[in-house]
C-alpha positions in Angstrom: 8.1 62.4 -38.0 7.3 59.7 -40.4 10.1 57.6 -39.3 9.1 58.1 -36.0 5.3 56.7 -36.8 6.3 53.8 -38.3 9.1 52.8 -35.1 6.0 53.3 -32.9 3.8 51.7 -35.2 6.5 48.4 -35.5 7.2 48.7 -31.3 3.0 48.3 -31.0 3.1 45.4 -33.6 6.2 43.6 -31.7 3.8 44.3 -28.7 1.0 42.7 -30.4 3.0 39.6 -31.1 4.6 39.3 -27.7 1.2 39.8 -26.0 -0.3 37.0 -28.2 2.5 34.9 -27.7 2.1 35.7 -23.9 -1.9 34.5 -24.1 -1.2 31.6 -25.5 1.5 30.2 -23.3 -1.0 31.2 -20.4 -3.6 29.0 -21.9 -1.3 26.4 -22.5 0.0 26.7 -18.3 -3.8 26.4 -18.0 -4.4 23.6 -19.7 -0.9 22.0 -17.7 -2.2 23.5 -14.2 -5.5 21.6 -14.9 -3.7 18.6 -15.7 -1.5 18.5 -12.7 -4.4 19.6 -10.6 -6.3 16.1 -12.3 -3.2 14.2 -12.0 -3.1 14.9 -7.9 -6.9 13.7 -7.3 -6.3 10.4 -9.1 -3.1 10.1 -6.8 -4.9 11.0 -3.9 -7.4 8.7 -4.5 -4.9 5.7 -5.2 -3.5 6.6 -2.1 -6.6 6.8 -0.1 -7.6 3.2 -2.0 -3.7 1.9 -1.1 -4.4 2.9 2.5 -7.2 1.1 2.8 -5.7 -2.4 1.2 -2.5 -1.8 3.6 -4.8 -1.3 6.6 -6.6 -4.4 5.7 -3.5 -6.5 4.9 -2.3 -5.4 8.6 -5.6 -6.2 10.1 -5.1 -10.2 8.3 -1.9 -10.5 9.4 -2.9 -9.9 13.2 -5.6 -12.2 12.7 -3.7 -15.0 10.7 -0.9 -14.7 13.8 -3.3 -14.7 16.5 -4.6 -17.7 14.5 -0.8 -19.1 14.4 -0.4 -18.7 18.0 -3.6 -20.7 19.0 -2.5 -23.6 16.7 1.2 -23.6 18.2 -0.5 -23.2 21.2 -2.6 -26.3 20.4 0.0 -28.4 19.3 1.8 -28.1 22.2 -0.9 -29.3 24.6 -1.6 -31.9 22.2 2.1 -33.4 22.2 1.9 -33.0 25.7 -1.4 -35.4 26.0 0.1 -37.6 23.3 3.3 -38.1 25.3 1.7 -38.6 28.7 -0.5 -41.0 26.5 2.7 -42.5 25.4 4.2 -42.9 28.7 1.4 -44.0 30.2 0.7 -46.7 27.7 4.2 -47.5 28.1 3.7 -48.1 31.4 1.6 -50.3 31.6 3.3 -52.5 29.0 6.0 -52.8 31.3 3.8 -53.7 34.5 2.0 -56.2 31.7 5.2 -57.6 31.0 6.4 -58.2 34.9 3.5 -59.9 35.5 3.6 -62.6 32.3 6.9 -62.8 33.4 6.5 -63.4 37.0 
């Protein structure tokens, strides 16, 4: 009887141990769980904050080609006005020229 106390008495002390053990690794997933939970609002919010940069970068890249388009666009009626300008002036050097000429 004796012997038998004292495996019941060493089964409820390996118990003990194993329960503490168990308590402590569930603060210690606690304390991870919290972390990870922390972790995923900072990302979310980096995200939320990348979003918005990407969204504007889009919105200045529209802009800046809508701007390149008007310029091209420019430039070509301007070479246009510049070489009727040209050919116009050149014109009129030539009917200059017939009449010192003539």
């Amino acid at each position: 009887m004796f012997c038998v106390a004292m495996q019941l008495e060493k089964q409820l002390y390996d118990m003990q141990s194993e329960l503490e053990c168990l308590v402590w690794d569930q603060k210690e997933l606690h304390k991870h769980l919290h972390a990870a939970i922390k972790e995923c609002k900072l990302m979310k919010l980096i995200l939320t904050e990348l979003e918005e940069e990407y969204n504007m970068a889009i919105a200045k890249i529209e802009q800046l080609e809508g701007k390149l388009q008007y310029l091209t666009n420019e430039n070509l009626r301007l070479k246009e006005i510049q070489g009727k300008g040209y050919r116009s002036f050149k014109g009129q050097d030539d009917a200059d020229d017939g009449q010192k000429t003539g």
